[in-house]
C-alpha positions in Angstrom: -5.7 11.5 23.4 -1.7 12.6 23.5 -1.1 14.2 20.6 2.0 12.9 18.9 3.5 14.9 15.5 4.7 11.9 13.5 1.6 10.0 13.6 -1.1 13.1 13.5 1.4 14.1 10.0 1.6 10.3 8.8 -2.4 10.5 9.5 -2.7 13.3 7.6 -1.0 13.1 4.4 -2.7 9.6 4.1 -5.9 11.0 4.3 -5.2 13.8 2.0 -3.8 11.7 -0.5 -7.3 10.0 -0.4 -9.2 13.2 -0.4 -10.4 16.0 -3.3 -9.1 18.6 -1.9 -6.5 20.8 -3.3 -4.8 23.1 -0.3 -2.9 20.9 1.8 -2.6 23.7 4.6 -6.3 24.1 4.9 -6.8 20.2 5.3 -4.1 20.0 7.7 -5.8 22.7 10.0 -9.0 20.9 9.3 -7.8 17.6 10.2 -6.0 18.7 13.4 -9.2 20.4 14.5 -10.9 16.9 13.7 -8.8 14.8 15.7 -6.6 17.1 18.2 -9.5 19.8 18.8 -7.5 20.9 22.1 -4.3 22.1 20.0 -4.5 25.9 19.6 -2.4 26.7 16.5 -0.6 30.4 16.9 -1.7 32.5 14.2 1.7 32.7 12.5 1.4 29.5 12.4 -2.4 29.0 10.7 -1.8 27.7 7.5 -5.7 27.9 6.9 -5.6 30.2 4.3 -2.0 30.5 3.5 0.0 27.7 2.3 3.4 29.2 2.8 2.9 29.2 6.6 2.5 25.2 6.1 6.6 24.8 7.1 5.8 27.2 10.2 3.0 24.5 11.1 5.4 22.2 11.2 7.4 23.2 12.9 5.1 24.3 15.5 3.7 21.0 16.1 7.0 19.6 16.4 7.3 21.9 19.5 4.4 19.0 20.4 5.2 16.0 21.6 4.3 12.2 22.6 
């Protein structure tokens, strides 16, 4: 599958919007690893545990595209 930022984000925030949890940056790794398990995030980047790398995260997939 060709990984493509603006639906994999639009994806995501609909689903977390839906779901309990509370760290947005640990659902977005999660998902991506769901659904894009080929994507190796840089570790600047991992927003797993840190929240405030969520905007570097972004920007990285946006290096991504369709």
């Amino acid at each position: 599958m060709v990984f493509c930022p603006d639906r994999f984000l639009s994806e995501a925030n609909s689903a977390f919007i839906l779901s309990d949890q509370k760290r947005y940056g640990q659902f977005l790794m999660n998902f991506l690893y769901q659904k894009h398990p080929e994507v190796v995030v840089p570790e600047k980047a991992d927003c797993f545990y840190d929240n405030s790398k969520v905007k570097e995260f972004l920007q990285f997939i946006y290096t991504l595209s369709c």
